[in-house]
Residue frames relative to the residue before (quaternion, step in Angstrom):
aa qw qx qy qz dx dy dz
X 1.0000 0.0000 0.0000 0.0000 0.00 0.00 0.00
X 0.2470 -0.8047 0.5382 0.0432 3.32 -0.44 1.18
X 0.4715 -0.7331 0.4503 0.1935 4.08 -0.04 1.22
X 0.8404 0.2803 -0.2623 0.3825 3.44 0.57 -1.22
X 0.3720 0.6191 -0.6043 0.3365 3.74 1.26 0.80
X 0.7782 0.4684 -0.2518 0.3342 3.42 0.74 -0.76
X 0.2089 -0.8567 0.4696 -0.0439 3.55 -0.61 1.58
X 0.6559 -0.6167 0.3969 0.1784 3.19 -1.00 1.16
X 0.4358 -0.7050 0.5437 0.1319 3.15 -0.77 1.58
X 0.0976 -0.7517 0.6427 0.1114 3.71 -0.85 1.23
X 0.4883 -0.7126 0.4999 0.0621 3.25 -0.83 2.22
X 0.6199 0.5707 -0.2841 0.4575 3.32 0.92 -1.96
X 0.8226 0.3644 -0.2650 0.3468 3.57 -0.20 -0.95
X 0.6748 0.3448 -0.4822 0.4396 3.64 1.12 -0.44
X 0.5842 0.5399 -0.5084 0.3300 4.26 0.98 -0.12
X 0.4769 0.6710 -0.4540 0.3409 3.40 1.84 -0.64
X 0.7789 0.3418 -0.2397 0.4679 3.63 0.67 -1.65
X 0.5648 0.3672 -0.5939 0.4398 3.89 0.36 0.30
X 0.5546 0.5625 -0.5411 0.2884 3.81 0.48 -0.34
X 0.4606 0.6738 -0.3132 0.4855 3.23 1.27 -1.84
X 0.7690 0.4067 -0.3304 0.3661 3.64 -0.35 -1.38
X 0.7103 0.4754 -0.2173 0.4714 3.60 0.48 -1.42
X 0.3395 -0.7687 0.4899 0.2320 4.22 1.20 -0.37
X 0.2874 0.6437 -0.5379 0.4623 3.28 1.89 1.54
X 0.1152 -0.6369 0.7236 0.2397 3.22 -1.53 -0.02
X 0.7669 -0.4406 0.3542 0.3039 3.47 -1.95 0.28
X 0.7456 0.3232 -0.4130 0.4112 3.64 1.44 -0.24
X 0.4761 0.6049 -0.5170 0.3743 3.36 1.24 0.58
X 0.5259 0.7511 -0.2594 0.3034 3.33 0.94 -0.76
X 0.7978 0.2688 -0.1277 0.5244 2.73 0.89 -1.97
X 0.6327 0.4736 -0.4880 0.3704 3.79 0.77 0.51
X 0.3888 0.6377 -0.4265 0.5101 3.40 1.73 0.08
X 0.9066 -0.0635 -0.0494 0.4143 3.55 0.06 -0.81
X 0.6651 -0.6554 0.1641 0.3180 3.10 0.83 2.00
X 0.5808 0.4890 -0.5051 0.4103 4.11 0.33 0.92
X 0.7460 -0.4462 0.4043 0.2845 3.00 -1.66 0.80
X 0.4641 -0.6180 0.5537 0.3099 3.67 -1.26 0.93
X 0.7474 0.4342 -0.3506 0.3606 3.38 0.02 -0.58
X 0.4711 0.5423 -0.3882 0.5772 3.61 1.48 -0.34
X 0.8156 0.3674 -0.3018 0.3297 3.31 -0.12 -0.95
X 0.5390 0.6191 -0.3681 0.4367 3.36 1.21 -0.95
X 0.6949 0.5234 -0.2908 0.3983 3.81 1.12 -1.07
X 0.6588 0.6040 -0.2360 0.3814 2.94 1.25 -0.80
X 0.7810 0.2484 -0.1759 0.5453 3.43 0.84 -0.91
X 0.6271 0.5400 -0.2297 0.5122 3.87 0.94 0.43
X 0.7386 0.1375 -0.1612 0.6400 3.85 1.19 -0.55
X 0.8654 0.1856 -0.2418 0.3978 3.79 0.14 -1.18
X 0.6749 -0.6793 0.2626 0.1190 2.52 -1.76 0.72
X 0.6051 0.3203 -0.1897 0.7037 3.39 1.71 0.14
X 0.3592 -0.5995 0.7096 0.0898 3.49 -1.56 0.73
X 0.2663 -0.6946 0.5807 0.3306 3.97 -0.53 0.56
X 0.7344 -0.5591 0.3427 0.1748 3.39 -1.28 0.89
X 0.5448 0.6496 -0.2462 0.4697 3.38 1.38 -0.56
X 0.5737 0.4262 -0.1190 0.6893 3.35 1.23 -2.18
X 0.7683 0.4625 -0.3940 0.2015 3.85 -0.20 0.16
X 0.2374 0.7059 -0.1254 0.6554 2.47 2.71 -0.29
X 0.7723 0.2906 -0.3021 0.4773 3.41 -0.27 -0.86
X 0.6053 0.7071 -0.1849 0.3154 3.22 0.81 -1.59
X 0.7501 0.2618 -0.0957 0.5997 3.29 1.22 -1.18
X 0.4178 0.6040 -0.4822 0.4777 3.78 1.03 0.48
X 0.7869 0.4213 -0.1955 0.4063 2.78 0.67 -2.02
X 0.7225 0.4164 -0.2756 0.4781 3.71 0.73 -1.14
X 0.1561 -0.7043 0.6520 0.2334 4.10 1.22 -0.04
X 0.5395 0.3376 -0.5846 0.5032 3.18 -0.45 1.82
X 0.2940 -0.6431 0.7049 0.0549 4.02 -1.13 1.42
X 0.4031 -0.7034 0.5797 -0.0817 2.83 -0.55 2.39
X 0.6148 0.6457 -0.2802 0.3556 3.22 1.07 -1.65
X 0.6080 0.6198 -0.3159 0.3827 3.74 1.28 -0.93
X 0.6065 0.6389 -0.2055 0.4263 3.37 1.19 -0.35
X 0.5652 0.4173 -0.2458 0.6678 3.34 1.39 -1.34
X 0.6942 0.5053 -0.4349 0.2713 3.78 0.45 -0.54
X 0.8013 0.3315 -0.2398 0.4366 3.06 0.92 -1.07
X 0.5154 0.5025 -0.5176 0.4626 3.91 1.21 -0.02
X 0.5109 0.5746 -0.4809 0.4213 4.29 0.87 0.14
X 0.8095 0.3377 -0.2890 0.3837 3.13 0.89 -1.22
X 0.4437 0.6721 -0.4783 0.3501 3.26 1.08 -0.53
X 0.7129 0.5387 -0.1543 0.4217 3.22 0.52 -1.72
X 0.6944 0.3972 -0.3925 0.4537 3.77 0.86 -0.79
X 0.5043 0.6269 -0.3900 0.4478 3.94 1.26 -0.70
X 0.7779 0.4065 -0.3116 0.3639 3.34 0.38 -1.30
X 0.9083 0.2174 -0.1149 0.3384 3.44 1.26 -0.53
X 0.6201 0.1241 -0.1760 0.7544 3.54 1.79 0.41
X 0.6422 -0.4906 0.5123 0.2906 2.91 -1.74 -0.38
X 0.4835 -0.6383 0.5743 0.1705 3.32 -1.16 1.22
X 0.2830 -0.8082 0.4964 -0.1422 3.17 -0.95 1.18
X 0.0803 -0.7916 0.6045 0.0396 3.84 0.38 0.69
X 0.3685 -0.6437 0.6169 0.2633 3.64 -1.05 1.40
């Protein structure tokens, strides 16, 4: 299994295009779930990861499970390169 096939899921840009869809922008958001525009703007525009909490809100606030995404880019990623495992 070779590590650098496997590329980094960009969170920021898929909460960007459900915002887009819904005809929100990033400083509604962040007054929806109480953080700083300029935080959030960084967050969903440069780094690569969203903390798990804010992704929560995010998906409350935007009623849409973000979290489904991280679920299914894992499995994808475990298929393509081991064997799924059921606990």
């Amino acid at each position: 299994m070779s590590k650098d096939k496997i590329t980094t899921l960009d969170m920021g840009l898929i909460i960007r295009q459900k915002l887009s869809e819904q005809g929100a922008s990033i400083a509604w958001l962040s007054k929806q779930i109480g953080c700083d525009r300029s935080n959030l703007y960084t967050q969903l525009h440069r780094n690569a990861y969203i903390d798990t909490q804010r992704l929560e809100q995010i998906s409350i606030t935007l009623k849409f499970n973000f979290f489904m995404y991280h679920s299914n880019y894992v499995n994808a990623h475990i298929t393509e390169y081991g064997q799924h495992k059921e606990p």
